[in-house]
C-alpha positions in Angstrom: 18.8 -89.9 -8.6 17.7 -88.8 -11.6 19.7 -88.1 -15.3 18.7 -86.2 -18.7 19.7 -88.5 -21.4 21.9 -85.6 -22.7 23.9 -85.2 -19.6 27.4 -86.5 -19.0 27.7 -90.6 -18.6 29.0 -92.3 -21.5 27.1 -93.2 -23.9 23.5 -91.7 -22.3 24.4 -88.3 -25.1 23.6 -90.6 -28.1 20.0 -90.6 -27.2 20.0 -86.4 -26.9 21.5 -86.2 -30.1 19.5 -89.1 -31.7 16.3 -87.8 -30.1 15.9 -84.4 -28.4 12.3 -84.7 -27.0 13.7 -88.4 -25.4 14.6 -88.1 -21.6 16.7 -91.3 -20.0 15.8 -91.2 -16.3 17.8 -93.0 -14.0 16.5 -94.4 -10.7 19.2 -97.3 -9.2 20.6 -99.3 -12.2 17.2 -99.1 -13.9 16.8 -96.3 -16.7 13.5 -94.8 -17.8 12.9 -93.8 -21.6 9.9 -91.1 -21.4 9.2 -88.3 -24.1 7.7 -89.5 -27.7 9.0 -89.8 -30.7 7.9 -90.7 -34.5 7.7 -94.5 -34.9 7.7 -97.7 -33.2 11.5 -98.3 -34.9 12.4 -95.4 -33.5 10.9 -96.1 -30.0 12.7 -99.7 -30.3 16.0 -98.5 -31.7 16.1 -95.8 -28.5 15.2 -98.9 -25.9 17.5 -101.3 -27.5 20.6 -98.5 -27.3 19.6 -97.4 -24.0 19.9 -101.4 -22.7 23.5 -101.2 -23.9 24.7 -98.4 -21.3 27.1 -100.1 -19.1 25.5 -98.6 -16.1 21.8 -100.1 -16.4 20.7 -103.2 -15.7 17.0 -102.9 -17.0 15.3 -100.4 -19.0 11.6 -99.7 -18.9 10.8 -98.1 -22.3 7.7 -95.7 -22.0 8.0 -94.0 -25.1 5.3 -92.2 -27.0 4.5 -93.0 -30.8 3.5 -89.6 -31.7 3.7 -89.6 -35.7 5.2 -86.6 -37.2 2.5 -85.8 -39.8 -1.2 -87.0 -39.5 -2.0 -89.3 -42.2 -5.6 -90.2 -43.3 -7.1 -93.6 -41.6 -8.0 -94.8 -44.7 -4.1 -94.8 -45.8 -3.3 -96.8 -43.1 -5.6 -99.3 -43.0 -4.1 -99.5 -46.7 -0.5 -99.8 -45.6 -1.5 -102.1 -42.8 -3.4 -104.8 -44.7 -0.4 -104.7 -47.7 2.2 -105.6 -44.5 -0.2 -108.8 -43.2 -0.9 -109.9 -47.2 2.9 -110.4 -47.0 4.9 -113.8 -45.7 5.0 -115.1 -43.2 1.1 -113.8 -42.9 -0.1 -115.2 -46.1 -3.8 -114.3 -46.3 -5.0 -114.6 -43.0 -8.6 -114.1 -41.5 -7.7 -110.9 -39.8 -9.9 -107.2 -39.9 -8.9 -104.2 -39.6 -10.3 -101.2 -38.5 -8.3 -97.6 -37.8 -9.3 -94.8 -35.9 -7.2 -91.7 -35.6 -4.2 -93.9 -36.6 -4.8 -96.3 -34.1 -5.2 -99.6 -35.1 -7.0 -102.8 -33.8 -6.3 -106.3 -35.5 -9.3 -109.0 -34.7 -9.9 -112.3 -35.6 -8.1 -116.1 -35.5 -5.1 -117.2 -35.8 -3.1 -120.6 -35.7 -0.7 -119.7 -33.6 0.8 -117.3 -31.4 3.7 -116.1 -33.4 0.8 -116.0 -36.6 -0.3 -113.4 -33.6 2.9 -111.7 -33.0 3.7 -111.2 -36.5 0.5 -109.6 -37.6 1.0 -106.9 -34.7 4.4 -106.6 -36.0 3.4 -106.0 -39.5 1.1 -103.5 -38.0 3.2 -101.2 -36.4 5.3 -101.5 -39.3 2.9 -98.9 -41.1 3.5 -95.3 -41.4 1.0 -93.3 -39.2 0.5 -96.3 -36.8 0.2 -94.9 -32.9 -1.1 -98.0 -31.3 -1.8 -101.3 -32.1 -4.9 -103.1 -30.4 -4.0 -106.8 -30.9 -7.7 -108.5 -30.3 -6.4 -111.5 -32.4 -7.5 -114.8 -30.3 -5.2 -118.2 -31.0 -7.6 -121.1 -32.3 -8.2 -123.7 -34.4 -10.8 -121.5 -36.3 -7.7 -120.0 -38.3 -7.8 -120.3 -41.9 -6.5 -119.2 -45.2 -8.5 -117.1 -46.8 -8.7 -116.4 -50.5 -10.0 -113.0 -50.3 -7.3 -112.3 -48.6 -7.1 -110.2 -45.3 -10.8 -108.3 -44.2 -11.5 -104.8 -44.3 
């Protein structure tokens, strides 16, 4: 069986009306989020609220990042390295590279929530439509005072 987010169960027409190019499949108990929407806050606000529908046990989230206006690479790789100069990153031994806004992180880190955090920070830059984490966990991590690498 299968449900549009906008149809009748409670609850499942705050997604339409959040997000009309969002669709809530339903197979069993387990929901499907497909369709795209603007950012990764946007993709985890829709998964969290879908999780809370009564009738659902798990949610599979396979929502798009589709940003809604293009911005230049170059803007943000800017964005991106001002989030992982910020705590709890410090200034980390991480490059950057972005191509047609997606973006890969590589280097070494301490630890693996050093890891999670810089993909965090990532994503939280406008224009962002995938992160390619490539950051290994090692005892090669160090602080940096040139700050994050281009």
């Amino acid at each position: 069986m299968q449900e549009r987010a906008g149809s009748t169960r409670p609850g499942a027409s705050g997604l339409w009306e959040l997000e009309p190019d969002v669709r809530l499949l339903r197979v069993g108990r387990v929901g499907y989020l497909e369709g795209s929407v603007s950012s990764f806050e946007r993709k985890r606000l829709l998964g969290d609220l879908a999780a809370g529908l009564p009738s659902l046990d798990k949610v599979v989230n396979r929502l798009r990042v589709v940003p809604a206006s293009h911005r230049p690479d170059r803007k943000v790789k800017e964005e991106v390295l001002a989030a992982l100069r910020m705590a709890p990153l410090g200034q980390r031994d991480i490059s950057v590279s972005v191509v047609d806004g997606v973006v890969s992180l590589e280097g070494t880190v301490p630890d693996i929530s050093t890891r999670i955090a810089a993909e965090a920070a990532a994503w939280s830059a406008c224009g962002v439509r995938h992160v390619e984490n490539r950051l290994h966990v090692g005892p090669r991590a160090r602080l940096s005072p040139a700050g994050p690498q281009a």
